[in-house]
C-alpha positions as CSV (number, residue, x, y, z in Angstrom):
1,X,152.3,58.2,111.7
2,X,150.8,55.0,109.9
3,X,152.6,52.3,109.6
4,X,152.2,50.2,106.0
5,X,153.6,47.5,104.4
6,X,156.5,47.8,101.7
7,X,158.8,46.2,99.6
8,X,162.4,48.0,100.2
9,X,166.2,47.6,99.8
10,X,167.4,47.5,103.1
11,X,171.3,47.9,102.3
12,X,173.5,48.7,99.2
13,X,173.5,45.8,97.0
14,X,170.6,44.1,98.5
15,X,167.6,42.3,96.9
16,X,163.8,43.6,97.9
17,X,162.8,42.6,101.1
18,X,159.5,43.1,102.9
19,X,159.6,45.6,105.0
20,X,157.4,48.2,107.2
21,X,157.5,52.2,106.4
22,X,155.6,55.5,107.9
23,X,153.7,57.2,106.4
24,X,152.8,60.8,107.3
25,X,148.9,61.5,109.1
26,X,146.3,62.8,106.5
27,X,146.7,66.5,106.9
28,X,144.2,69.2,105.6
29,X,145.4,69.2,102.0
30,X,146.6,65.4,101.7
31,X,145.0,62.4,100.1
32,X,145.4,58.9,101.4
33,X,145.7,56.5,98.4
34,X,145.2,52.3,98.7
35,X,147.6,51.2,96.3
36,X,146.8,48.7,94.0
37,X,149.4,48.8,91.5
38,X,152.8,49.9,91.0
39,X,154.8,50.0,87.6
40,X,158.5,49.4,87.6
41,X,160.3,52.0,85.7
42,X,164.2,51.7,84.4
43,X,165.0,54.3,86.6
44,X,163.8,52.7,90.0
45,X,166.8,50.0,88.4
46,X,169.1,53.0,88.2
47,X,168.6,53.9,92.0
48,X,168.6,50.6,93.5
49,X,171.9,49.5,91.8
50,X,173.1,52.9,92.9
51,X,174.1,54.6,89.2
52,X,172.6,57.6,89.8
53,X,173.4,59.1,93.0
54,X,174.2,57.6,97.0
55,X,171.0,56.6,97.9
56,X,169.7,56.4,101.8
57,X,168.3,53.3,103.2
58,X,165.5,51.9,103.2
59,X,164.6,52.5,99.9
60,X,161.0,52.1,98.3
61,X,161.0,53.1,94.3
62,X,157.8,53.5,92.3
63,X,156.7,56.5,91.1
64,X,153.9,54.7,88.7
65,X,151.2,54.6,91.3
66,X,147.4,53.3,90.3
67,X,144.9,52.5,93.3
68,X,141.8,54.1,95.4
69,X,141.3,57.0,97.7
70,X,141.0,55.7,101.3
71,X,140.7,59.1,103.2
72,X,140.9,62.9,102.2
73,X,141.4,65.9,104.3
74,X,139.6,68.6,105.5
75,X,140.2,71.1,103.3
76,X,140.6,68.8,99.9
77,X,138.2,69.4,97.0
78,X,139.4,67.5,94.0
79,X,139.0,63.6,95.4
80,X,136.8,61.6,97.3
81,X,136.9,58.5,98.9
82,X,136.3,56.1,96.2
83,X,138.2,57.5,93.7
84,X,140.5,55.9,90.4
85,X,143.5,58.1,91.1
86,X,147.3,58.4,90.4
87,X,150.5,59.8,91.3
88,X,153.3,59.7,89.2
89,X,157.2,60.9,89.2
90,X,156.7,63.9,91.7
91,X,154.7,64.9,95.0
92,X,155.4,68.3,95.7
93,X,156.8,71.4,94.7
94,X,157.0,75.3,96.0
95,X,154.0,76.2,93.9
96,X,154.7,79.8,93.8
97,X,158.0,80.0,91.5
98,X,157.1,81.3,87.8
99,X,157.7,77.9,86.7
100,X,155.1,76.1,89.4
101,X,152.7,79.2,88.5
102,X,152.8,77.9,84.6
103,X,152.4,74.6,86.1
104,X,156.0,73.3,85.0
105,X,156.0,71.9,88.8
106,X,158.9,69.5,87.6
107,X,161.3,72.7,86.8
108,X,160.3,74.2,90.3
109,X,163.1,76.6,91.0
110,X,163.5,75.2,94.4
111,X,163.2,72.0,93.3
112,X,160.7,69.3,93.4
113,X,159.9,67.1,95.3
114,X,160.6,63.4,94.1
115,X,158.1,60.3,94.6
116,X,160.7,58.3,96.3
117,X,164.7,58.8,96.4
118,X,164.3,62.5,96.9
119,X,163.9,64.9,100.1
120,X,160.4,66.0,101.8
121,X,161.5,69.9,101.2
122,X,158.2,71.0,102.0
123,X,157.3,69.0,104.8
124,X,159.4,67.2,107.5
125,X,162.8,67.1,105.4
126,X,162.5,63.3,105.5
127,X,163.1,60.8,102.4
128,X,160.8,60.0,100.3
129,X,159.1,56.5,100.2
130,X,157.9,55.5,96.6
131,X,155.1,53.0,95.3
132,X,155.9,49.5,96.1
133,X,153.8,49.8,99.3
134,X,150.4,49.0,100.2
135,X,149.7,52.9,100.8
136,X,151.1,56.8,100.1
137,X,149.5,60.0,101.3
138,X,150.0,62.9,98.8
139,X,149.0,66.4,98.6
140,X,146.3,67.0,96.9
141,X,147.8,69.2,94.0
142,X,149.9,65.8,92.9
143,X,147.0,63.0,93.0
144,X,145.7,62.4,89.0
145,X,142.7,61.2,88.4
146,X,142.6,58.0,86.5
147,X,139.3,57.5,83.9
148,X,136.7,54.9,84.1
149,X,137.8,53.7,80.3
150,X,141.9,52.8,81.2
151,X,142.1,49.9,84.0
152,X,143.9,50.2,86.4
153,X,146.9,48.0,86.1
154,X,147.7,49.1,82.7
155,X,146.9,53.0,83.9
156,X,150.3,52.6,86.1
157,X,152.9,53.0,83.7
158,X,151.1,55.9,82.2
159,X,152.1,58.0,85.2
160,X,156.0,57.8,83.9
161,X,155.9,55.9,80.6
162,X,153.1,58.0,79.3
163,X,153.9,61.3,80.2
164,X,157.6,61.2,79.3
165,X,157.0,60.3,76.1
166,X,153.2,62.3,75.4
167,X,155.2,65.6,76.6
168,X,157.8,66.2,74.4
169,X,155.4,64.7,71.4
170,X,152.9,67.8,72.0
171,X,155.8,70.4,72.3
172,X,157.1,69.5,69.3
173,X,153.7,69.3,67.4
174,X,153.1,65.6,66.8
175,X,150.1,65.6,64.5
176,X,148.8,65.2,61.0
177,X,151.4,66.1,58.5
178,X,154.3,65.3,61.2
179,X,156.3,62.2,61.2
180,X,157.5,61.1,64.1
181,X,161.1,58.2,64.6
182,X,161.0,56.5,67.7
183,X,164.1,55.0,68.7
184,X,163.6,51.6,70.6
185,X,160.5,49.7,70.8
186,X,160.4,48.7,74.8
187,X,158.7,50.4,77.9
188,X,158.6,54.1,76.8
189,X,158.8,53.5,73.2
190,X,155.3,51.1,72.8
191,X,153.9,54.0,75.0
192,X,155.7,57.0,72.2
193,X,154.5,55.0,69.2
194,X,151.2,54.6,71.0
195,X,150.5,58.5,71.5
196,X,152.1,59.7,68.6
197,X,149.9,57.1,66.3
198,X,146.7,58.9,68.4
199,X,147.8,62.3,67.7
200,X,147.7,61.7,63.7
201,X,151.3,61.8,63.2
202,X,153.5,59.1,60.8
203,X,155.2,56.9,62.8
204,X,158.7,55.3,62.0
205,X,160.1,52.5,64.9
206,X,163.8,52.6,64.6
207,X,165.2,49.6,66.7
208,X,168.5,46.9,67.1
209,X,166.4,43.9,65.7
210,X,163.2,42.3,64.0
211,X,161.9,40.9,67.4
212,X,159.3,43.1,67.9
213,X,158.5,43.9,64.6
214,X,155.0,42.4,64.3
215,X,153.9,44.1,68.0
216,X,155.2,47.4,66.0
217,X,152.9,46.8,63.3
218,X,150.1,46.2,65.6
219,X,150.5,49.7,67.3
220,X,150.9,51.6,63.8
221,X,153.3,50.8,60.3
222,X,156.7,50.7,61.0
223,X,160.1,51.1,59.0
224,X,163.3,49.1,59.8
225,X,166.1,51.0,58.4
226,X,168.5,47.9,57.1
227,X,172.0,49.8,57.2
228,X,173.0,52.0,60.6
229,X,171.7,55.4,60.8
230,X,174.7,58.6,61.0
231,X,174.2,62.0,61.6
232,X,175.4,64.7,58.9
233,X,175.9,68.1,61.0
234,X,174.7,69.9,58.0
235,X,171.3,68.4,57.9
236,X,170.4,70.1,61.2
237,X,172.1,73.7,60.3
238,X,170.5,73.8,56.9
239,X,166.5,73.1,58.6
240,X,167.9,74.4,62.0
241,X,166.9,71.0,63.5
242,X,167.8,70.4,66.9
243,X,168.4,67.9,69.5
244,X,166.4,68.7,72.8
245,X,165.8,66.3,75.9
246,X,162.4,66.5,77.9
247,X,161.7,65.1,80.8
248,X,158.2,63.6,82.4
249,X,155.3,66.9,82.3
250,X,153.6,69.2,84.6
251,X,150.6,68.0,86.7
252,X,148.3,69.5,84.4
253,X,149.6,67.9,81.2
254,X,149.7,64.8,83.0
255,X,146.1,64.9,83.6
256,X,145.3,66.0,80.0
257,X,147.6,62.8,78.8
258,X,145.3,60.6,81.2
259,X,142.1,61.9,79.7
260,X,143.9,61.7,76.1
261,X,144.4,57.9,76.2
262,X,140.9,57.3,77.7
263,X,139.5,59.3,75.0
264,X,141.6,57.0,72.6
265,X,141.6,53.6,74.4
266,X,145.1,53.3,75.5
267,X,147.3,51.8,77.9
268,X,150.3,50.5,78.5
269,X,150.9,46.7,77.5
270,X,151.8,45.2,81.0
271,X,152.9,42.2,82.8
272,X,151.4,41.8,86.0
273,X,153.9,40.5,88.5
274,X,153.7,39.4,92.3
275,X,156.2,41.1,95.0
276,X,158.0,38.8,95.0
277,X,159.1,38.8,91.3
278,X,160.6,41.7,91.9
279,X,164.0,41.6,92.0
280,X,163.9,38.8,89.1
281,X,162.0,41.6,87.2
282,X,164.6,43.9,87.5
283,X,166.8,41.4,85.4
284,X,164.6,40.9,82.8
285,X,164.3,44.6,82.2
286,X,167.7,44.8,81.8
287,X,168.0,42.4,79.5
288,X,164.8,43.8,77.7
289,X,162.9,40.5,78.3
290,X,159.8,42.5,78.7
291,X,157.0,43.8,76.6
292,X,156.4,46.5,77.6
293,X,156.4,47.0,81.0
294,X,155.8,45.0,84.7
295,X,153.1,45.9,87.0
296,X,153.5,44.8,90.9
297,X,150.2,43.8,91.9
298,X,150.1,45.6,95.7
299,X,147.9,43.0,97.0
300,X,150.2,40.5,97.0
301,X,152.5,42.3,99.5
302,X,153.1,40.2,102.9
């Protein structure tokens, strides 16, 4: 085991604490990553505050991870020591399911393995331990590589932020010709209005004020409905529109999302924050006093 530093709840209710975790040896297939950023999603809110599910202590979130490979194992072909890389919302999965084979690792039919808040099925059965430390070892199927063109501290966020949002846009054919509402202009809405602007579409920023109406018109043209918006049943059965949900993307998509805002010269818009801002982060998220999203910069764990 190697022992790193973290930032962790220690106990329900608590605030982040510094803290020391274990993480696995470097096996044959793993990659041992340097952290040097972490984003802060919503969701790592969610678990700390204990909405979601009964969590087991310690618990380290983060599962928007930026930094460098420090060591590789034997048998690993895709990084080197040196590397830009990432790993995002999951770090394992069976890999052999029809769904893992089609490289929808994150519908695995024996489920997949979370980046923190989840259970090591594949390896020791142990929690997982998220980003908010100063390293993570992954198998080598889950590390992304991160391009030269998108720094690193804004590359974070992509990892969850980017994916969730560039997924469902390319299932649904965001392009040319397509227009595209986005509901909510904060962490995972700059990133949607972002992408979908990229990918050619028209782009319509539905949101609950004016506030961020002139950082909407800097990422692409945007319409403020003045009256509420309802929903008339009939306008879906006549088109046979739909509702649908989505949720992060495969491995591979992730990759191609990475590649896709290099290509295009995109990132999140961040606020880098020390460790210990963590807990007064979490607030302002909630009361969206953010644009877009933080950024913990590792290095200034103690």
């Amino acid at each position: 085991m190697k022992q790193v530093k973290a930032r962790a709840i220690l106990e329900a209710n608590g605030s982040f604490e510094p803290a020391t975790i274990d993480r696995r040896e470097v096996g044959a297939r793993d990659v041992l990553i340097e952290i040097k950023y972490a984003g802060i999603c919503h969701s790592d809110i969610h678990h700390v505050r204990g909405e979601w599910q009964s969590e087991t202590y310690p618990l380290v979130p983060g599962h928007e991870i930026a930094g460098i490979v420090a060591e590789v194992g034997s048998e690993v072909t895709k990084h080197k020591v040196g590397d830009r890389v990432g790993v995002g919302c999951m770090v394992n999965s069976c890999g052999e399911c029809a769904n893992c084979l089609k490289g929808e690792q994150r519908f695995c039919l024996r489920g997949m393995t979370g980046t923190y808040a989840s259970v090591d099925t594949y390896g020791d059965g142990s929690p997982t331990l998220g980003g908010y430390s100063t390293h993570v070892v992954v198998t080598e199927g889950f590390v992304l590589s991160i391009p030269e063109d998108i720094e690193l501290d804004a590359a974070a966020p992509l990892l969850c932020a980017g994916i969730t949002t560039y997924s469902p846009l390319k299932h649904w054919g965001a392009g040319p010709g397509k227009q595209v509402a986005i509901v909510g202009l904060g962490g995972l809405g700059h990133m949607a209005v972002k992408l979908a602007h990229a990918l050619g579409a028209e782009v319509t920023v539905l949101s609950q004020s004016l506030s961020k109406k002139d950082d909407g018109l800097k990422l692409v043209n945007v319409g403020a409905p003045p009256k509420p918006l309802s929903l008339n049943v009939f306008s879906l059965i006549g088109q046979r529109r739909s509702f649908a949900g989505s949720l992060i993307g495969g491995i591979e998509q992730t990759q191609e999302m990475l590649d896709f805002c290099a290509e295009h010269h995109l990132g999140a818009e961040i606020e880098v924050i020390s460790a210990d801002a963590i807990d007064e982060a979490y607030e302002r998220v909630v009361k969206s006093d953010v644009r877009y999203r933080f950024v913990i910069d590792i290095a200034t764990l103690k």
